[in-house]
C-alpha positions as CSV (number, residue, x, y, z in Angstrom):
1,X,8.8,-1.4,-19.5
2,X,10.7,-1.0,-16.4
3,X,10.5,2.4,-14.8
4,X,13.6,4.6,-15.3
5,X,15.6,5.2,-11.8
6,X,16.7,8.5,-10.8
7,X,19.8,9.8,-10.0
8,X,21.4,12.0,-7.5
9,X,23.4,15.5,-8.8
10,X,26.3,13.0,-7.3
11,X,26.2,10.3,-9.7
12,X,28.9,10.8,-11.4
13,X,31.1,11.4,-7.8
14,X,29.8,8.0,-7.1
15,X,30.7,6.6,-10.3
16,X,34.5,7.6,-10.1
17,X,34.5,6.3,-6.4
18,X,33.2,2.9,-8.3
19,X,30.3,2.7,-5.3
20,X,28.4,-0.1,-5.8
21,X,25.3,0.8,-7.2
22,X,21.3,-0.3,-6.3
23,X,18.1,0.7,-6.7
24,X,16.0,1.9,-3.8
25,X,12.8,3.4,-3.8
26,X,12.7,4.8,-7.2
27,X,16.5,5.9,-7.0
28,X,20.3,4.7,-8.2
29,X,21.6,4.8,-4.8
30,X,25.0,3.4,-3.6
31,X,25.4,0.6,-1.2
32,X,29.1,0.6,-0.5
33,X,32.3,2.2,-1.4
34,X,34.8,0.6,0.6
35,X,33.0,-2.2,2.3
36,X,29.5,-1.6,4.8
37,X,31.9,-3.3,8.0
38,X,34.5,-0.5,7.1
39,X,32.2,2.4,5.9
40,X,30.3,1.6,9.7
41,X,33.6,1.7,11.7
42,X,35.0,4.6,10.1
43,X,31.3,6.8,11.4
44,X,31.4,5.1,14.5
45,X,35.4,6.4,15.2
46,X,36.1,9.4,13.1
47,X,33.7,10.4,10.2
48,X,31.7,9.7,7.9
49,X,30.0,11.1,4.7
50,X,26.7,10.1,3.1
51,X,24.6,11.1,0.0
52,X,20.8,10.9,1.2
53,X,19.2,13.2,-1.5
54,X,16.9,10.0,-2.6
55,X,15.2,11.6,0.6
56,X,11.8,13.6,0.1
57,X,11.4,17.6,1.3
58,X,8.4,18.9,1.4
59,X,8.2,23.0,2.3
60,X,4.8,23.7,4.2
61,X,3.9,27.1,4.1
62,X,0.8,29.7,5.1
63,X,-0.9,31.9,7.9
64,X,-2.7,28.1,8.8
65,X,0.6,25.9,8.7
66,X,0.4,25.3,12.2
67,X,-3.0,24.4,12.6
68,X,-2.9,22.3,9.3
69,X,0.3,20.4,10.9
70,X,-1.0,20.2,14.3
71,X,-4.2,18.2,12.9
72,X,-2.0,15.8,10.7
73,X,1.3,15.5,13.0
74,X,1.4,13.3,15.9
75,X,3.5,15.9,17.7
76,X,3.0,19.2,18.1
77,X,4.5,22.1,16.4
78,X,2.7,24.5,18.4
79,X,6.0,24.7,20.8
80,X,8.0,24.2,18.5
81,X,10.7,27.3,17.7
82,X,11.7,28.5,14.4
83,X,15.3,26.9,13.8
84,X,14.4,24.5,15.9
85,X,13.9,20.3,14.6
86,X,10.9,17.5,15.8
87,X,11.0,13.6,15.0
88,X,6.6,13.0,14.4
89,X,4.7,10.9,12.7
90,X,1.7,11.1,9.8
91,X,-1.2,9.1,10.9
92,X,-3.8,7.4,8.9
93,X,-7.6,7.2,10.7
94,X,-6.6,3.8,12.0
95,X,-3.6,5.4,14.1
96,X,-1.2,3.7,11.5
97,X,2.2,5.0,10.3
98,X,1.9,6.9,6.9
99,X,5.4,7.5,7.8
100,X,7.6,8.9,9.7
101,X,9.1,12.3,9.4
102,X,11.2,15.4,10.3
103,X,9.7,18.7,10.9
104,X,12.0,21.9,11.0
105,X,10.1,25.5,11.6
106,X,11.6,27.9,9.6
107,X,9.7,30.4,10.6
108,X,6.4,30.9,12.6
109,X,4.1,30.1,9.5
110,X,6.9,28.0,7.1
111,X,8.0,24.4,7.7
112,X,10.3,21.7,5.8
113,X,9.4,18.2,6.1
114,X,12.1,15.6,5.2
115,X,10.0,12.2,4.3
116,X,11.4,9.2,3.6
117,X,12.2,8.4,-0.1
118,X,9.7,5.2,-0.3
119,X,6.5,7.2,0.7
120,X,7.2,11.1,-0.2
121,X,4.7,10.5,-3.2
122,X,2.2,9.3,-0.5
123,X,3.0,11.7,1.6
124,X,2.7,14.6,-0.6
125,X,-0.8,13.3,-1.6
126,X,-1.9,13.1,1.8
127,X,-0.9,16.0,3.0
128,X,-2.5,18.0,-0.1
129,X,-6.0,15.8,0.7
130,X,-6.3,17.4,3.8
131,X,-5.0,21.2,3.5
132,X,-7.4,23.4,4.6
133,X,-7.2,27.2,4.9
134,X,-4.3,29.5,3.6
135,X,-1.9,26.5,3.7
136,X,0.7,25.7,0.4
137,X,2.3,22.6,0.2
138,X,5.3,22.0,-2.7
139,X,7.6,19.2,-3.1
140,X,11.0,20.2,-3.2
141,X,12.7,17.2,-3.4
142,X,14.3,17.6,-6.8
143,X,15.6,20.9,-6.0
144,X,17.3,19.6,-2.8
145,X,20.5,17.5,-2.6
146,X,20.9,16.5,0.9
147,X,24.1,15.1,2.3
148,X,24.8,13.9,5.6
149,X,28.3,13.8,7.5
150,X,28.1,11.7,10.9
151,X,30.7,11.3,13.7
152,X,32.7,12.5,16.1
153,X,34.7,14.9,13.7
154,X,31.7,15.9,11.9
155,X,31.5,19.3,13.7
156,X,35.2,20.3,12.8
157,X,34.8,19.4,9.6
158,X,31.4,20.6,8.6
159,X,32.4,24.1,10.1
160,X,35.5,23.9,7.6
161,X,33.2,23.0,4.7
162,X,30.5,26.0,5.2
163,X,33.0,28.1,6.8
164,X,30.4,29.0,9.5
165,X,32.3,28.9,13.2
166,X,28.7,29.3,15.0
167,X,27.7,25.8,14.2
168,X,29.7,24.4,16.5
169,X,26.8,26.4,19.0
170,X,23.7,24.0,17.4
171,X,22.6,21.2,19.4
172,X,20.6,18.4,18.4
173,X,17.8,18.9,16.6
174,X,18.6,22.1,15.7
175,X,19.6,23.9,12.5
176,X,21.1,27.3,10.7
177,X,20.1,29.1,7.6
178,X,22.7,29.2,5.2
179,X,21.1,31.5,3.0
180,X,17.6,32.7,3.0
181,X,16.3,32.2,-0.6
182,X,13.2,30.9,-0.9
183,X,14.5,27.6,-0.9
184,X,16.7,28.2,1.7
185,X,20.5,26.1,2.3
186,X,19.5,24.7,5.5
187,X,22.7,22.6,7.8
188,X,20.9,21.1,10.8
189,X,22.6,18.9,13.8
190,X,20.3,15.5,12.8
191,X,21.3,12.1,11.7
192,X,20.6,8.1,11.4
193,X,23.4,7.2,12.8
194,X,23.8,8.0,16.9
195,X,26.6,9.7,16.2
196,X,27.5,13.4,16.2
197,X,26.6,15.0,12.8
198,X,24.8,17.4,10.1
199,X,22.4,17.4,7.4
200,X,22.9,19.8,4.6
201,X,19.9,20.7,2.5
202,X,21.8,21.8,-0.1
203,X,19.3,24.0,-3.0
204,X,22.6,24.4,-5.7
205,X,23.5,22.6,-8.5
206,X,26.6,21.8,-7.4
207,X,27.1,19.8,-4.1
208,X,30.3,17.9,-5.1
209,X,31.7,20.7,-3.7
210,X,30.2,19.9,0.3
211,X,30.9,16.2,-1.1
212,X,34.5,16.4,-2.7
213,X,35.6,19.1,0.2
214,X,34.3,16.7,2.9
215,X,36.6,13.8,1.6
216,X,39.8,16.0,1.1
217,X,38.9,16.6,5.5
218,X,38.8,12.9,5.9
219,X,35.3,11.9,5.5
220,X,34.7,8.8,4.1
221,X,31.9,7.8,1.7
222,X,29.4,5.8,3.2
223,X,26.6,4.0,1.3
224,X,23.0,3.1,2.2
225,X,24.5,-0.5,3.7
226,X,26.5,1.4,6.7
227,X,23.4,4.0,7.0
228,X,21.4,0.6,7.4
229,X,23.6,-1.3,10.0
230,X,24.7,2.4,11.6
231,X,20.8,2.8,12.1
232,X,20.1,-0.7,13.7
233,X,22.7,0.0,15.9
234,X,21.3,3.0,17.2
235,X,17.9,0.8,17.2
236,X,15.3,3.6,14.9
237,X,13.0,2.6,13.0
238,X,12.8,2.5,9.8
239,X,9.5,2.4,7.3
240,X,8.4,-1.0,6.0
241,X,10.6,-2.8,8.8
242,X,9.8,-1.5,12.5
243,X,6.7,0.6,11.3
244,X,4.4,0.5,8.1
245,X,0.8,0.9,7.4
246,X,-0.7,-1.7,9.6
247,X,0.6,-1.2,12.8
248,X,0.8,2.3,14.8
249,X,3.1,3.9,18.1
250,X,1.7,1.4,20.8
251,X,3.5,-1.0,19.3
252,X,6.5,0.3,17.9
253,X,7.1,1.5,21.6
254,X,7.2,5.5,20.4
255,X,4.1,6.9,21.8
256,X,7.1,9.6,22.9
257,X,6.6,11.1,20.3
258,X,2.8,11.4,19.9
259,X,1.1,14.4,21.5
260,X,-2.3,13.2,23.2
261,X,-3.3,16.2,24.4
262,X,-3.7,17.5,21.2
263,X,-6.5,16.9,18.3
264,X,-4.5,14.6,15.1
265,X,-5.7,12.4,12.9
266,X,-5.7,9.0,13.9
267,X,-6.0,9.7,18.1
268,X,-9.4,8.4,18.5
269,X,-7.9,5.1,16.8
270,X,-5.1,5.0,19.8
271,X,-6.8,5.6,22.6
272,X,-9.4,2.1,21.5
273,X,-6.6,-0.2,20.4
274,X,-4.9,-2.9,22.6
275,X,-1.6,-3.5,21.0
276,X,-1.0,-7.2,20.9
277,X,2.7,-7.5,20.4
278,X,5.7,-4.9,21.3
279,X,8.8,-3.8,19.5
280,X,11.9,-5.2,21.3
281,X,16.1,-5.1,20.3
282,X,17.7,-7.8,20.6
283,X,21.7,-9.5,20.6
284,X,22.6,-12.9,19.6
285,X,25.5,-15.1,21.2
286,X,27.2,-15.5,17.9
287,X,27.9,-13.6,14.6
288,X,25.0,-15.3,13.0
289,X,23.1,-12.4,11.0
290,X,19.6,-12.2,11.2
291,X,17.3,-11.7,8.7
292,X,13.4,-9.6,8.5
293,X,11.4,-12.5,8.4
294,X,13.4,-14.7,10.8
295,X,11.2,-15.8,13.4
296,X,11.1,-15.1,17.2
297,X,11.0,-18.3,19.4
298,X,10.6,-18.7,23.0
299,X,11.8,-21.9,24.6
300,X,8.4,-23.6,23.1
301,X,6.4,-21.4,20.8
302,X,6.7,-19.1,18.0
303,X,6.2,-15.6,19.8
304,X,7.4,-13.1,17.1
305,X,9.5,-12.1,13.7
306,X,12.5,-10.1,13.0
307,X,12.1,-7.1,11.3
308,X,15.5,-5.9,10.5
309,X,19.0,-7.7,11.5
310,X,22.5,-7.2,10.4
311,X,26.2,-7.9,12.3
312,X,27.2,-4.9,14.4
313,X,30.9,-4.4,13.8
314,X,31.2,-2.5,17.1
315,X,30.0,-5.4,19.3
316,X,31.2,-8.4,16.6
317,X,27.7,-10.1,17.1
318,X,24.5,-10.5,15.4
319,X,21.9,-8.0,15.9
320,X,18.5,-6.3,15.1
321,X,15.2,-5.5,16.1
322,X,11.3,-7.4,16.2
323,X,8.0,-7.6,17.2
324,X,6.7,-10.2,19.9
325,X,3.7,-11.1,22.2
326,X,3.3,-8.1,24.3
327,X,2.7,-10.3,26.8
328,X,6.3,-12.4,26.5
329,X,8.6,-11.0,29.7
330,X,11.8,-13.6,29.3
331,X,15.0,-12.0,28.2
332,X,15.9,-14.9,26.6
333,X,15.0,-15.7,22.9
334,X,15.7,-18.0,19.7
335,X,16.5,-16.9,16.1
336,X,15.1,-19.4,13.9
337,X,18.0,-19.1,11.2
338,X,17.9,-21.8,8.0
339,X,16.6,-24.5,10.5
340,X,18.6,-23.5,13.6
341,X,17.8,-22.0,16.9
342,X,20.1,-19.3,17.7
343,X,20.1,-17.8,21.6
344,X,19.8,-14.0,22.0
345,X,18.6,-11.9,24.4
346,X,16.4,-8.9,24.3
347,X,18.4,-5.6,25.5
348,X,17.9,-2.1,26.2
349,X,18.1,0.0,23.2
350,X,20.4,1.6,21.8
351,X,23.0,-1.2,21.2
352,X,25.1,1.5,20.9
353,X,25.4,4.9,23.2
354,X,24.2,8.2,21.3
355,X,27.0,10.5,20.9
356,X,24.9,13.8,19.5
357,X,25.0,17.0,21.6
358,X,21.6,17.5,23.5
359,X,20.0,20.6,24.6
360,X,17.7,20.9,21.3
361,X,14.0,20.0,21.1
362,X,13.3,17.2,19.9
């Protein structure tokens, strides 16, 4: 009997919008409204608007959060100020991604941690393996909707929405309080996108009404297919592509954002490994799209595989992002594609500029 897939408090928005429909890590999620080529353009000009509730929160709380988090986080929290947001990783003892993760500090002792949707039932269980001291850790997932609205007229619009003029004064990585329940209505300045834009943790029964009033402003809906191809272009990672549970930071090129002066679980792992291969981006010469899988050749050898590939709109070529031999220093490369050799060439990510608003911590 085939498990029963959840659905989002905006179903039934989705439904009347005739999205087209998938299932994705447990969930009924929608892939495209519109079309992913015109979903993508529309974020990367004027605005877009997405439903990401499939995502996990998870609400850390107690006099020892900090220490709990600074053993299981690959970056610290200890600098980290209360409205304030921190990309991180969870570690297994072998240095290897758990997953990858958001943490926001509420306040000194209470956190939120968004998870991705395919591990927040790992996560959860990890996280509750190794709690120790006054530390309480609940899933709030199902009591959170969480919509995202991404691009350059996010800020106008989402200060419409919430009728709050002050956000226009959060930078990246940063967030407001909404209302202070104890499941607050958090709207922070994050995204998967590159572009400009808000996350609203929305607690309420009712967020068609951030969703419906977002459209009436211009927004359009946006599916997981433009979050996927927005995401590559903007070159992060995503879990079971660019970072799963066999390989770790060193090679997925973000030891940014792992803390080594600090005590976490999986350090000891890092400091002994020797990464043999090495995350790189890369752009093809032709709109050929490539696929995870697709192998990385050099002018005479196998030297890596793509792990995630689409066609960038924005730069009407084939794109994505893979590992190969660390030791490989050509720009050059060759897709192998349904027995052909397509050129590329490995680039400096992103593919395409970020347009968020620094000054927060990230």
């Amino acid at each position: 009997m085939e498990d029963i897939l959840k659905r989002t408090r905006l179903f039934e928005n989705h439904s009347k919008l005739h999205a087209k429909m998938i299932p994705f890590a447990g969930w009924e999620m929608p892939l495209s409204y519109r079309g992913i080529l015109e979903e993508v353009i529309a974020v990367r000009e004027k605005i877009g608007i997405f439903d990401v509730s499939h995502m996990g929160e998870i609400i850390v709380d107690g006099t020892s959060s900090v220490e709990f988090l600074e053993r299981v986080l690959s970056n610290t929290v200890q600098t980290l100020k209360p409205m304030k947001a921190r990309y991180s990783f969870l570690l297994d003892e072998n240095g290897c991604f758990i997953d990858d993760l958001i943490v926001y500090r509420i306040s000194q002792n209470k956190f939120l941690l968004c998870v991705n949707a395919i591990n927040t039932e790992k996560d959860l269980k990890w996280l509750i393996e190794h709690k120790k001291g006054d530390v309480k850790v609940n899933d709030l997932t199902l009591t959170y909707s969480l919509l995202s609205i991404q691009g350059r007229d996010a800020e106008r619009v989402t200060k419409v929405i919430l009728n709050k003029p002050e956000i226009s004064d959060l930078t990246f990585y940063s967030f407001l309080i909404l209302k202070e329940n104890e499941v607050p209505t958090i709207v922070s300045r994050t995204g998967y996108t590159g572009e400009d834009g808000f996350e609203i943790f929305y607690p309420g029964d009712n967020p068609e009404i951030i969703w419906e009033k977002a459209i009436e402003l211009g927004a359009m809906p946006c599916g997981l297919g433009a979050r996927d191809t927005l995401r590559i272009e903007a070159c992060y990672p995503l879990y079971g592509h660019e970072i799963d549970d066999k390989n770790t930071p060193l090679e997925a090129e973000l030891m940014r954002f792992v803390d080594m002066k600090k005590d976490f679980i999986g350090k000891e792992a890092l400091l002994k490994r020797k990464p043999s291969e090495r995350l790189i981006a890369f752009k093809l010469k032709t709109r050929n799209v490539p696929r995870e899988g697709n192998s990385i050749l050099s002018q005479n050898e196998v030297i890596g595989r793509v792990t995630s590939g689409t066609f960038s709109p924005i730069l009407k070529c084939g794109i994505g992002m893979g590992y190969v031999k660390r030791e490989y220093n050509e720009k050059t490369i060759f897709v192998e594609m349904r027995g052909q050799r397509v050129e590329g060439e490995i680039v400096e990510p992103p593919f395409v500029p970020y347009r968020v608003k620094r000054g927060g911590s990230k």
